[in-house]
LUMTORGU-900646 format. One record per residue (C-alpha): residue in three letters; x, y, z. Coordinates in steps of 0.001 Angstrom, whole numbers, plus 500000, padded with zeros to 6 digits. Layout:
N
ALAXYZ/...
This chain:
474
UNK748323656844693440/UNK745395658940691467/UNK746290662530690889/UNK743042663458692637/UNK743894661540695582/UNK747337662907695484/UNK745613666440695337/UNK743482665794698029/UNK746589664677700435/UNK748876667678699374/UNK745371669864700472/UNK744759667964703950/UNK748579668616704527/UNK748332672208703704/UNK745593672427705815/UNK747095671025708740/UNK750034673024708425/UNK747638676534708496/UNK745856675184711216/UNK748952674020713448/UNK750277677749712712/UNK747133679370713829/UNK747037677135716955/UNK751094678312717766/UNK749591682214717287/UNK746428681970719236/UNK747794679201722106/UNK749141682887723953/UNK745463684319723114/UNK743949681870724508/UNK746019681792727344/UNK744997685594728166/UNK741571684615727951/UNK741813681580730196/UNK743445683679732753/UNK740694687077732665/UNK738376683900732969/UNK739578682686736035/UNK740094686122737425/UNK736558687101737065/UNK735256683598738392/UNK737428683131741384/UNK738977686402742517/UNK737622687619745732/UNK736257690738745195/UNK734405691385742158/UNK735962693266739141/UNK735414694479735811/UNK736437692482733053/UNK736937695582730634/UNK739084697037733280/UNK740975693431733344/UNK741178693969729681/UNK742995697083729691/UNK745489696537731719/UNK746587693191729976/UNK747081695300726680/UNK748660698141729115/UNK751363695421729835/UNK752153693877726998/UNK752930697025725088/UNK755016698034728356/UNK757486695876727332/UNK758172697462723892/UNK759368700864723862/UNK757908704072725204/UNK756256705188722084/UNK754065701698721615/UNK750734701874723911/UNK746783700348723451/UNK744755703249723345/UNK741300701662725085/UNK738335703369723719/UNK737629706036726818/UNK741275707715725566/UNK740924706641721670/UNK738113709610720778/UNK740797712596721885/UNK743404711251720617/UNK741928711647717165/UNK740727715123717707/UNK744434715955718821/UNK745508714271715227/UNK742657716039713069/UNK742782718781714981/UNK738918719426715082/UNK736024717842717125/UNK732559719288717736/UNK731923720881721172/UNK731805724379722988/UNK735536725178723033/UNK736538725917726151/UNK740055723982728589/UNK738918722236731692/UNK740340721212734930/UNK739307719525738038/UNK741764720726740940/UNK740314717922743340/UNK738348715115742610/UNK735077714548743677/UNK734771718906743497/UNK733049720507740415/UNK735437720743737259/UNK736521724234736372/UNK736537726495733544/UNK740389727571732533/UNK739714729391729621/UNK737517729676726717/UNK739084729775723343/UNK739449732338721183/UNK736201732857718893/UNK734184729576720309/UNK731035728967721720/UNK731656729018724853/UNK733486732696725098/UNK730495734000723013/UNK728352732660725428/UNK729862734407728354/UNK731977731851730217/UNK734903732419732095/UNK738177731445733659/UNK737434730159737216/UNK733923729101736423/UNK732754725746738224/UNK730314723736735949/UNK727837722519738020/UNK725258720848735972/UNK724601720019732628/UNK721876720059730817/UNK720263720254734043/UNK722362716909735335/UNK723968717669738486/UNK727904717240737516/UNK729492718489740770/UNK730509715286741386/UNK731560713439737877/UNK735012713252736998/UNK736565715297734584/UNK736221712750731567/UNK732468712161732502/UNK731344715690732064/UNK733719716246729127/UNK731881713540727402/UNK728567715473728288/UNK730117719038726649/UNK730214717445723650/UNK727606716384720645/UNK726284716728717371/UNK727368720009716061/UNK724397722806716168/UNK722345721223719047/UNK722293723811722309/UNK724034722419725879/UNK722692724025728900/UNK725135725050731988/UNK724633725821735396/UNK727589727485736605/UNK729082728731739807/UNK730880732033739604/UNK731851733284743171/UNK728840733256744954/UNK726739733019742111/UNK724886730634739887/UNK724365731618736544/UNK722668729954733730/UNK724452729850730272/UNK723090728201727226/UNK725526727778724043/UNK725573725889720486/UNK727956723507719949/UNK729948723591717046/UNK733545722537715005/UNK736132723576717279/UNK739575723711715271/UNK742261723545717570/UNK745538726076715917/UNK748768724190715404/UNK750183727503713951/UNK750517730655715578/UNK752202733994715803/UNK753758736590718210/UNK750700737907719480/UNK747135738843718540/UNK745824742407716928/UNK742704744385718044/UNK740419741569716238/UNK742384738444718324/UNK743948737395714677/UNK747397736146715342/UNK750288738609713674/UNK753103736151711966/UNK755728739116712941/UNK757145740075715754/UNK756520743181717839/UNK759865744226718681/UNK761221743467715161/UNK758156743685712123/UNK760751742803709384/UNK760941739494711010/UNK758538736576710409/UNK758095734460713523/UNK755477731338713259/UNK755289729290716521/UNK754381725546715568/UNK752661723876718442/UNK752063720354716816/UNK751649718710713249/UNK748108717521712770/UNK746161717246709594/UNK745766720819709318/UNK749237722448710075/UNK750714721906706464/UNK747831724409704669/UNK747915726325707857/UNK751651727077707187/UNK751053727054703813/UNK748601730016704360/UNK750381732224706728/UNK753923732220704642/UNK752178732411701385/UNK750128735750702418/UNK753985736808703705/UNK756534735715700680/UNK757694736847699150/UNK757502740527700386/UNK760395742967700066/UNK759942744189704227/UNK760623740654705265/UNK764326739723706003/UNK764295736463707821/UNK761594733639709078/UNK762334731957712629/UNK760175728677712992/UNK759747728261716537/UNK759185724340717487/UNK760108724620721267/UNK757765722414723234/UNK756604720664719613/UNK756139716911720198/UNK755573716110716889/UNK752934714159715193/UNK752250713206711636/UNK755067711874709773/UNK754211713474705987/UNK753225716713707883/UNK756819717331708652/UNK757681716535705091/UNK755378718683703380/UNK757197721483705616/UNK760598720715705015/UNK759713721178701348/UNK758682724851701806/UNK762232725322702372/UNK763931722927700067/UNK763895722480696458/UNK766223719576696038/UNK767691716968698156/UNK766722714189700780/UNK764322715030703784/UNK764251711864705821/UNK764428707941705400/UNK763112704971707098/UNK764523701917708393/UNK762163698971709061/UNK763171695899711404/UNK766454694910710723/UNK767768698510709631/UNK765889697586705889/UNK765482701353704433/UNK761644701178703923/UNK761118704989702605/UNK763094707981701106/UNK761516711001700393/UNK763056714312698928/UNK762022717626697816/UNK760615718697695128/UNK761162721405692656/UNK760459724780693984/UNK759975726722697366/UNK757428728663699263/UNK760242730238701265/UNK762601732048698945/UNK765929730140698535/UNK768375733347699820/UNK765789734751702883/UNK767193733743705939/UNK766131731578708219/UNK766502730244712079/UNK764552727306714239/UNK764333727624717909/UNK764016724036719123/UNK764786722574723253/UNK764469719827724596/UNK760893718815724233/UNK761562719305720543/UNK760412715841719405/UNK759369713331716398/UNK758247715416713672/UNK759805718759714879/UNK763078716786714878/UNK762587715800710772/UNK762319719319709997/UNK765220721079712097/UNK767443717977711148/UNK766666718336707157/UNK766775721661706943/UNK770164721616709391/UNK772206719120707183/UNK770933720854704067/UNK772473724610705594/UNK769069725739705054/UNK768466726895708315/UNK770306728014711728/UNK769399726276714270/UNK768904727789718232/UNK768295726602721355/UNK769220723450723108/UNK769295719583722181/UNK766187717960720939/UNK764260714986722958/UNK765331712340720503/UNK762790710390719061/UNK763300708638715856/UNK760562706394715427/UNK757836705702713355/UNK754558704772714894/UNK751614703313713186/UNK748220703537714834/UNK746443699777714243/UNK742610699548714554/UNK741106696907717210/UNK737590696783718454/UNK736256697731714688/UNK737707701463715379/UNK736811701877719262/UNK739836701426720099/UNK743801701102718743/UNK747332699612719280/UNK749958702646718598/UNK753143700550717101/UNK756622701514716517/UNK756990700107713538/UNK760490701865711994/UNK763065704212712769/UNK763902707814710438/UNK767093709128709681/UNK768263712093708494/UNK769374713321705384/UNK772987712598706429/UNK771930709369707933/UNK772530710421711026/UNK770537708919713852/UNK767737710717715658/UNK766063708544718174/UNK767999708264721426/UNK768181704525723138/UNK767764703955726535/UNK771325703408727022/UNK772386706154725118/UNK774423709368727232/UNK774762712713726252/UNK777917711647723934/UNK776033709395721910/UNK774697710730718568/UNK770957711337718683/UNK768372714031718565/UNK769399717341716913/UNK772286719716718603/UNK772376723694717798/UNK774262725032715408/UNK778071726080716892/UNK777507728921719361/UNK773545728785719258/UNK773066726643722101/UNK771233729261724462/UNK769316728496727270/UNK766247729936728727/UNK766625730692733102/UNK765017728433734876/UNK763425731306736936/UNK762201732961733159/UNK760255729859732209/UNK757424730160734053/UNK757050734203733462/UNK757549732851729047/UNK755205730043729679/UNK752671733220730661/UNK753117735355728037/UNK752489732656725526/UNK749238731939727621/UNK748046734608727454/UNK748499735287723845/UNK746808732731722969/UNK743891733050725207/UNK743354736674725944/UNK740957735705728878/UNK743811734349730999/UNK745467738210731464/UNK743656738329734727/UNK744429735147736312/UNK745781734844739216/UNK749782734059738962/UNK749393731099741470/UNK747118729736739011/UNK749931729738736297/UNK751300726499736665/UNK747726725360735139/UNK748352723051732263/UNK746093723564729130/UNK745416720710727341/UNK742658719522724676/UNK739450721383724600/UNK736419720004726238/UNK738974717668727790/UNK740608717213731073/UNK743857718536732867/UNK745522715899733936/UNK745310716369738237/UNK748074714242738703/UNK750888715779736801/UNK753218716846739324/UNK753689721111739900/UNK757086722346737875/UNK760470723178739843/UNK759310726990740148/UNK755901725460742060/UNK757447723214743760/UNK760005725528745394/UNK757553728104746554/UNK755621725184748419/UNK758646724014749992/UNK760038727632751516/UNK758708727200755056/UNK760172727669758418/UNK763349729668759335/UNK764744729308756046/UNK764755733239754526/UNK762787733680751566/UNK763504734401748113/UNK764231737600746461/UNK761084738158744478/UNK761488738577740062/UNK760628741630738881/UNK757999740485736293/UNK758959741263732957/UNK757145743825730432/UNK757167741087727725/UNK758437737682726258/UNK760827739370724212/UNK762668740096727416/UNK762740736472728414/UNK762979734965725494/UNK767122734636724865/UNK766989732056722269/UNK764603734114719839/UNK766865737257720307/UNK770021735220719523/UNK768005733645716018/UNK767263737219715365/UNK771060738491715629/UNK771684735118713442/UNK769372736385710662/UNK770621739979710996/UNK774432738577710348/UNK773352736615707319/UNK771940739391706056/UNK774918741796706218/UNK777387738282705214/UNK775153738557701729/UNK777578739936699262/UNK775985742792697166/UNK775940743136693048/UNK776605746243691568/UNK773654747332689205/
């Protein structure tokens, strides 16, 4: 046989193998699209084939693990801002108590648009930009708060039994993933706490794309300074977020050693990363993390790292347990994404993290308190806390209503979600009816300081590594 012609078989054969392994990859494909075919042609009512759409992605990821979702393109926008931790609008939480009723104003954040422009809590947006909105649902006018930054959005809103007009510029709204104990006279946050000034508390709600120089800014303007004598890192009700965030946090503690690995399919170690040379955090100031248990992901890297390294006391109760990497994949040219678990982290003592869905509370997992640190908050403090650190971070929610507490904020210009179900506290006050005698009422407490065991007990932790610090004669 000719070499060409010998060439030219090898090639077909090639071919046919590329094209018989595309066919076995796109036979299920096809399959999905046969089947949204017939659904729109034959079913008997008429439906939306983009609503057909998203619920055959919903279900395929629903049979991976509960970290692996499609992220259609109505959801896809917010979760970005929540990741950059930016987005251009008026800055102000939103919530729609009943559907089909006008959305409501919870708050206005600190320094945006919308407090400068007068709004308030308990304001119902009516229209906007002269649209009648009374009727939208919470994701349709939230789409209509926002635009390009600099142009003006008109309100019409309904405050008691008045209507009131409010105009106000959009702009950049950043959205804090680093906070302190409270705010001064000018609302800037104070990085130490009230009760104890010597004592550097930072209160990390998430980590986004802007929480490492945000951290980086606040302990750098603080360290080293000779009135400071411990830092507690509080990551209670942190569920994480990016993965080299964490890292970059861990290494303002550590100057040496390993921070976390990966393990692709198969338990293949994908990843190691260690510290580098050199701390933000002096080596011998003390300090403590307050973590519970919706300490998650990326909060879980940094208590475990600097746990296993003794860099760090750690207080509060058991973390969630999730030790998985997720990668967000682009479909629709950007509109819209698959979030994939793609690996699982470990460590530094290559210990697991992530907890299995057969795992019990023996099992190894998550990250435990240090020996005589587990402290829990009581349950009937929570929601008084939950207040308190409210209402330092939005001043304008001192005179809400305490019924209104159980309000959840969530992403500015973006909805509450209506359907989350009230917490125990709620739920027991709605359910005290009839003969049954009715609870003692709490006397309210003056301040989260009060409430807030697990910060007093990492205080007392820093205080006794302090005094356990031998001292050098001069």
């Amino acid at each position: 046989m000719l070499p060409r012609n010998l060439t030219l078989l090898l090639s077909v054969l090639v071919i046919s193998f590329a094209c018989y392994a595309i066919y076995l990859r796109s036979r299920t494909a096809m399959m999905v699209g046969e089947a949204l075919e017939m659904i729109d042609r034959y079913y008997v009512e008429p439906v939306d084939r983009r609503t057909l759409l998203t619920s055959a992605m919903a279900g395929m990821t629903s049979s991976l693990d509960q970290h692996s979702e499609y992220i259609p393109p109505v959801s896809y926008q917010a979760f970005q801002d929540t990741i950059q931790q930016e987005f251009a609008g008026i800055g102000i939480y939103v919530d729609q108590p009943v559907e089909g009723e006008p959305v409501r104003v919870i708050t206005p954040l600190v320094g945006s648009p919308a407090l400068r422009a007068g709004l308030m809590p308990g304001d119902s947006i009516l229209e906007v930009d002269r649209e009648y909105v009374g009727d939208m649902d919470i994701r349709s006018v939230s789409e209509r708060l926002r635009g390009p930054i600099a142009t003006t959005v008109e309100l019409l809103v309904q405050r008691g039994d008045e209507k009131i007009d409010v105009k106000v510029q959009r702009d950049t709204i950043q959205l804090e993933s680093v906070i302190g104990d409270y705010r001064n006279g000018g609302n800037e946050w104070v990085y130490r706490l009230k009760q104890h000034p010597d004592i550097v508390y930072v209160r990390m709600t998430s980590f986004g794309d802007k929480t490492v120089s945000e951290l980086r800014s606040v302990l750098g303007r603080l360290m080293p300074k000779s009135d400071v004598s411990g830092v507690v890192l509080d990551l209670r009700g942190n569920g994480g977020g990016l993965l080299n965030a964490a890292v970059d946090v861990c290494d303002m503690f550590l100057s040496s050693g390993k921070i976390v690995s990966t393990k692709t399919r198969g338990g293949v170690i994908e990843d190691e990363v260690s510290a580098t040379a050199g701390t933000l955090v002096p080596p011998d100031l003390p300090v403590a993390i307050l973590i519970d248990e919706h300490s998650a992901s990326a909060s879980e890297i940094v208590a475990a790292a600097l746990q296993d390294h003794g860099r760090a006391t750690i207080v509060g109760t058991r973390s969630y347990g999730k030790g998985t990497v997720q990668n967000i994949l682009l479909l629709e040219y950007g509109r819209s994404a698959l979030r994939l678990t793609v690996a699982k982290y470990y460590r530094p003592s290559d210990r697991n993290i992530h907890r299995g869905v057969d795992d019990t509370e023996e099992d190894v997992w998550g990250v435990s308190p240090d020996p005589g640190m587990d402290v829990k908050i009581a349950e009937e403090d929570l929601r008084q806390l939950a207040r308190f650190w409210e209402e330092a971070s939005y001043p304008s929610l001192k005179n809400r209503d305490l019924l209104d507490s159980q309000l959840k904020l969530v992403d500015s210009d973006q909805e509450s979600d209506a359907d989350t179900e009230p917490d125990a506290s709620s739920l027991e006050e709605s359910e005290a009816s009839g003969d049954e005698a009715p609870a003692a009422k709490q006397t309210p407490a003056e301040s989260a300081w009060e409430l807030d065991a697990p910060l007093r007990t990492a205080v007392e932790a820093i205080r006794t590594a302090n005094e356990d610090v031998p001292s050098v004669a001069a």
